[in-house]
C-alpha angles and dihedrals in degrees: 000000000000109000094276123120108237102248104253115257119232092250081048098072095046089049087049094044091055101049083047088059099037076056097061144071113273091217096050089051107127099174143278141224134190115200122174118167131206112305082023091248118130097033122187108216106169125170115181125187115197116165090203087058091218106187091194091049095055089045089053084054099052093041090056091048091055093044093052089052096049087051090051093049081046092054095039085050096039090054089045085060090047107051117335138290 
């Protein structure tokens, strides 16, 4: 090996996901949510541990994290149509 981390593979992150969750207290589990787009770059891996368990807590979070993507693709493409890539 040469000092670089291997890129995670899409079934990586779901094999990760699930030790992360076998490792934790049942009763503090908040949710969780794997999301690996096409080309698996970009993944969303998100573990929350909330000992209150709160559903519409853990909905806010991952629509924020899915928000926050799509701004993200909407300012890249919007830089490719204004000057290259």
């Amino acid at each position: 090996m040469n000092g670089e981390q291997e890129k995670p593979t899409p079934e990586g992150h779901f094999r990760r996901m699930a030790e992360l969750i076998e490792h934790n207290d049942a009763k503090d589990f908040g949710g969780a949510f794997v999301i690996v787009p096409p080309l698996g770059e970009n993944a969303m891996v998100q573990l929350t541990l909330d000992p209150k368990q709160d559903v519409a807590h853990f909905f806010m979070l991952l629509q924020t994290k899915i928000s926050q993507a799509l701004e993200e693709i909407k300012q890249r493409e919007a830089r490719s149509h204004f000057g290259g890539r």
